[in-house]
N, C-alpha and C positions, 0 to 999 in steps of 0.2 A: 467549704468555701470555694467560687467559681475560680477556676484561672481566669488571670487579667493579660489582655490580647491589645497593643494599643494599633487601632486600627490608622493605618498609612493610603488612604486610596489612592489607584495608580489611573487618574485620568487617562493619560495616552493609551494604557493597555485597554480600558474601556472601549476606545475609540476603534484600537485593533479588533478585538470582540464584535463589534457591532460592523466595521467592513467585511468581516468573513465569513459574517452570514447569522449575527446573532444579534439583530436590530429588535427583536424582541423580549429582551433581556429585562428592559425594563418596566416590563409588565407585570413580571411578577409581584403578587401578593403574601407571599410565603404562607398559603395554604396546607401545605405537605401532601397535595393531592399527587403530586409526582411521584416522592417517594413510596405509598400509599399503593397504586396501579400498575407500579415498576414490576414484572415478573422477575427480574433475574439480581434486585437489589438484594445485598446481605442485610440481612438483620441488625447486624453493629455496625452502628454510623450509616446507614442508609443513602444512598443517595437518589435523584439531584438536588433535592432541597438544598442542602449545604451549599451546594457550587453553585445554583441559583443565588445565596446571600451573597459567597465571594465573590460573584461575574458582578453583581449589582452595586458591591462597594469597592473596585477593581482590586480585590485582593490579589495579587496577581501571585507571590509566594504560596499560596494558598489553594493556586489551581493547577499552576503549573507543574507540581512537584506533586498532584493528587493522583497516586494510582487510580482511583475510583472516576476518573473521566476517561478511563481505560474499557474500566468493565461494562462500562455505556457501550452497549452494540448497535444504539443508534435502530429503534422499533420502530420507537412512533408514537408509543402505550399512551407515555405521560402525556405529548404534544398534545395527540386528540383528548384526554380527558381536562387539560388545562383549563378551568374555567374563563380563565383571564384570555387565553392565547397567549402565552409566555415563552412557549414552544422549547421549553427545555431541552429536546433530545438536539432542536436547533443551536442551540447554545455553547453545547456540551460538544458538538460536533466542532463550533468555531474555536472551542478551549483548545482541541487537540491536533489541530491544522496550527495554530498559534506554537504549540508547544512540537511540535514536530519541528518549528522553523527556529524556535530556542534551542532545543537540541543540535542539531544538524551545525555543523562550519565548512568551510566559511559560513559566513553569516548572509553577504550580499550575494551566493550561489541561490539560495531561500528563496531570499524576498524576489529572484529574478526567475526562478520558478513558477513561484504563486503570482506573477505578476502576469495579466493575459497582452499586455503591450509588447512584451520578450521572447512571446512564444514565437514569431516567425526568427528570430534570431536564434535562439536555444535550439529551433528544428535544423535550423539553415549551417550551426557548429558542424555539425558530424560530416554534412557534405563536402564541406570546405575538407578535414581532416583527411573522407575518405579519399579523395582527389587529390589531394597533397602529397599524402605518405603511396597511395598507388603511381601517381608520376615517379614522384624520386628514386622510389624504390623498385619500380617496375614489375609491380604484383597485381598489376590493374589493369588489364588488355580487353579495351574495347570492340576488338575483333578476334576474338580467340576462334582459333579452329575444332572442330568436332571431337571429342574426346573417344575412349573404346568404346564407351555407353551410348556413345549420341552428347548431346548438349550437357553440358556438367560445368554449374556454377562455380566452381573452385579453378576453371581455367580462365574464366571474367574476374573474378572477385578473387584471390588466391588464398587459401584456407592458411595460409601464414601471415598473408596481413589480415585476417581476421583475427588471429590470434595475438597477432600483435597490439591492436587496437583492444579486444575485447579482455582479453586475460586482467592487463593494470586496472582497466576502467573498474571488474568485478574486484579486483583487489583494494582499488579507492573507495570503492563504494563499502567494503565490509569494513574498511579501517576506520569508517565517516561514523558507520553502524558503532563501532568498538568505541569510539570518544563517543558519541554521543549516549550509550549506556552505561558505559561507567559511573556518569553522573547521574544518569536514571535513577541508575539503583540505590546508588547511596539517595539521590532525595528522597524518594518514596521509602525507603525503610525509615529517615528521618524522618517525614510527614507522617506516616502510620506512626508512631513512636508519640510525635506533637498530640493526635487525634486521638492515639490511644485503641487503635487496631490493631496493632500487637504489642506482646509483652516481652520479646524477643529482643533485650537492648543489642547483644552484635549478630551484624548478619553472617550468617553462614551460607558461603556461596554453594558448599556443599548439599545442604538440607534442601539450599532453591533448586539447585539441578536435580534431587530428587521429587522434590514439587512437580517440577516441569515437566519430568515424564509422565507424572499421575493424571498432569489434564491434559494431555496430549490427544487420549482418545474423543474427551468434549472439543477441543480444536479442531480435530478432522470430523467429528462428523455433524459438526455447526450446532452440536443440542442448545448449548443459549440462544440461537436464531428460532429454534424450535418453539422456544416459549414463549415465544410475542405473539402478538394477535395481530396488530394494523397491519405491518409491512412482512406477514409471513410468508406472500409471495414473493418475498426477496429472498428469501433463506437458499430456495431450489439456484437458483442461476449465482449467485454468489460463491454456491459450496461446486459449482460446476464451473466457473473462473477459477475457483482455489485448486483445485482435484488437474485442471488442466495446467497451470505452471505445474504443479510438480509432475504430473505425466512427461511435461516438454523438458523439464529441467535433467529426468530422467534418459529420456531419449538424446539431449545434448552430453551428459557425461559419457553414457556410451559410446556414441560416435565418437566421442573426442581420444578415448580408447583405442579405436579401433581403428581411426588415421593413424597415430602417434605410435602405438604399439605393434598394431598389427600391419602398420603399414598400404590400408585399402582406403581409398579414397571413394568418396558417393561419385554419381548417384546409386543408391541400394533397391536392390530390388522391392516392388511392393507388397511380394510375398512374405518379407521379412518381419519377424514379431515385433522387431523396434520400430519400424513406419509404420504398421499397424495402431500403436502405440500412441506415435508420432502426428497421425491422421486424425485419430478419436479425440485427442488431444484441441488438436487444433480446432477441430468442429466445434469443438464444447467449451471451446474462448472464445468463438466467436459466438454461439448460441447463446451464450452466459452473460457475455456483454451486452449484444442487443437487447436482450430480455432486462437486462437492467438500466439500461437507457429508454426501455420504452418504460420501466417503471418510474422512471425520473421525469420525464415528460408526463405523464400522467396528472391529472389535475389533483394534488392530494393537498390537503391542509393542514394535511402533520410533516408536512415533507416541502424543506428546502433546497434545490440545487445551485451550489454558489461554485464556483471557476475551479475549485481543486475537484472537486465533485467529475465537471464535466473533463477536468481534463485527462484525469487515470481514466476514464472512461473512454475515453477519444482513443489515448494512446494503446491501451487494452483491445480494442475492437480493433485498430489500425493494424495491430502486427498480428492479430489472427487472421485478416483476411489478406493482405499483403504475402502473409506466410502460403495463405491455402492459393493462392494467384498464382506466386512462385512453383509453386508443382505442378498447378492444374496447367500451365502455359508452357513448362516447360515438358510435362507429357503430350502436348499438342503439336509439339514442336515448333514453337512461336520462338525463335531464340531470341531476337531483339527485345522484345518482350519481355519474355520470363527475364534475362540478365536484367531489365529496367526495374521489375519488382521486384525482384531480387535487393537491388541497390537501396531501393526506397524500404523494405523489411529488415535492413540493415541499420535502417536510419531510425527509426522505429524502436528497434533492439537497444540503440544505444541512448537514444532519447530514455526509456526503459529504468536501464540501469542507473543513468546520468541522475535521474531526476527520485531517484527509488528512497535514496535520505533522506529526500525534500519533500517529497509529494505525501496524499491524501494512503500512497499504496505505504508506506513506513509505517503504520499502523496495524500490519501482517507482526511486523516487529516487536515493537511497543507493548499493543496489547496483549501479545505469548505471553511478555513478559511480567507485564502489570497482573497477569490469570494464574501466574505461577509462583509471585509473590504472595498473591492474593491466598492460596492456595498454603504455600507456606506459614504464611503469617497464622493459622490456626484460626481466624474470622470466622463466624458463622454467618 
């Protein structure tokens, strides 16, 4: 005998659905050609069919809480084989912008993210701050003198209010990260539980951290990107975005070392293996981004770009090249300059972090998470 589901449609969430970019929701015919053409759908419980029924009767308990709008890496497969143009992957992309901004609190930091009315305001926060706390505090010298090295950012900008500013923000930002999974998790073990994707009644956080390390090596080196066909020229400059935050993230912990411990402040020589690092890095955010903005522009018809889309995109491409400006000027010795991008690759960074709960980039997140569950949970 079927379980009985008494369905509650959530118009408003509908409406949200279809502003975020999944206006074609209601095309669907429930062919199961999506599921069917999916390379990377598991065998139990399949998706998008299902989240195609839920997005169409606004199931919203239903989507929100579905790992399986996680393991969507967003190809293209289903979109172009839609007979209908239903554009599922489009859909499935609006679920998880939707649910990133359910996750994430406050709540009105979200929706003033994803809003593109806000964005001159949201950019225009950090200048005000950085001008604030550098008057008061007088970390902020718009005429600084030559350093031993020549020009060195940290006597304009002073690498302690940098740290003052950035240290809480990375600290807000993980603790945003920390409430908004805790609930993840329990719901996706609960929905998998509802659907009957694991057999698993308590979770063991232990078992998942063991999970996580197992797909870690499919994380780094994109193989679910590997197995689409429409948009596989996105895989290269995606996994060259990915590969360069943590090149940079790496080069920002060791310098933060080697002020703080060792006592030497930049500029570093260019011969150094960590600006080597630090260089290659930067090249291939900005490589990585263009290349995916010009695959966004592109005329495709499996492929929507809605405002969360362009704007990790914006802000992505912004501090790679603000970052490479900042060297290339202050190797020129353009001081006024290089200290100007400087400021504005500052604003960039923080913009970054600010918006990293909220935005399209929390899905770095998310999805680890939902692939590690996934993984867990024993699914085939």
């Amino acid at each position: 005998m079927t379980d009985k589901y008494l369905v509650e449609p959530d118009l408003d969430f509908i409406k949200e659905i279809i502003g975020l970019g999944g206006e074609s929701l209601k095309k669907c015919y429930q062919c199961a050609t999506c599921s069917v053409v999916c390379p990377i759908s598991p065998d139990t419980k399949p998706f998008p069919r299902k989240e195609m029924i839920a997005a169409s009767w606004g199931l919203k308990d239903r989507l929100v809480n579905n790992l399986d709008i996680w393991l969507c890496h967003h190809c293209g497969d289903c979109t172009t084989m839609c007979p209908r143009g239903a554009k599922p992957g489009e859909v499935l992309a609006a679920v998880r912008s939707y649910a990133i901004m359910d996750y994430a609190v406050p709540k009105a930091i979200g929706k003033a993210v994803n809003d593109p009315r806000k964005l001159p305001i949201l950019m225009g926060i950090p200048v005000l701050i950085f001008l604030a706390l550098g008057l008061i505090t007088g970390l902020l010298d718009f005429s600084p003198p030559l350093g031993e090295h020549g020009i060195a950012h940290h006597l304009f900008f002073s690498s302690w209010l940098v740290d003052m500013i950035f240290v809480p923000l990375s600290i807000w930002a993980v603790v945003i990260f920390g409430i908004g999974l805790k609930r993840f998790i329990n719901d996706i073990h609960e929905n998998a539980l509802l659907e009957g994707k694991t057999e698993k009644k308590e979770l063991d956080f232990a078992g998942l951290i063991k999970a996580l390390l197992r797909i870690l090596p499919t994380i780094l080196k994109h193989d679910k990107f590997t197995e689409c066909d429409e948009n596989s020229d996105r895989a290269t400059p995606h996994l060259m975005v990915f590969w360069s935050f943590i090149g940079l993230f790496i080069v920002t912990s060791v310098f933060f070392v080697v002020l703080y411990v060792f006592q030497q402040h930049g500029p570093y020589s260019q011969l150094n293996p960590v600006k080597w690092l630090a260089n290659i890095s930067g090249v291939a955010l900005v490589i990585g981004s263009a290349l995916l903005i010009k695959n966004r522009l592109a005329d495709k018809t499996d492929q929507t770009s809605s405002y969360q889309d362009w704007l990790i995109l914006g802000l992505v491409l912004g501090l790679g090249v603000t970052g490479l400006l900042t060297e290339a000027t202050r190797l020129a010795g353009l001081a006024g300059v290089t200290y100007f991008m400087y400021f504005i690759h500052l604003v960039f960074v923080f913009d970054l972090f600010a918006f990293l709960p909220f935005s399209k980039l929390a899905h770095i997140v998310y999805r680890t998470v939902a692939m590690a569950y996934d993984e867990y949970s024993g699914r085939k």
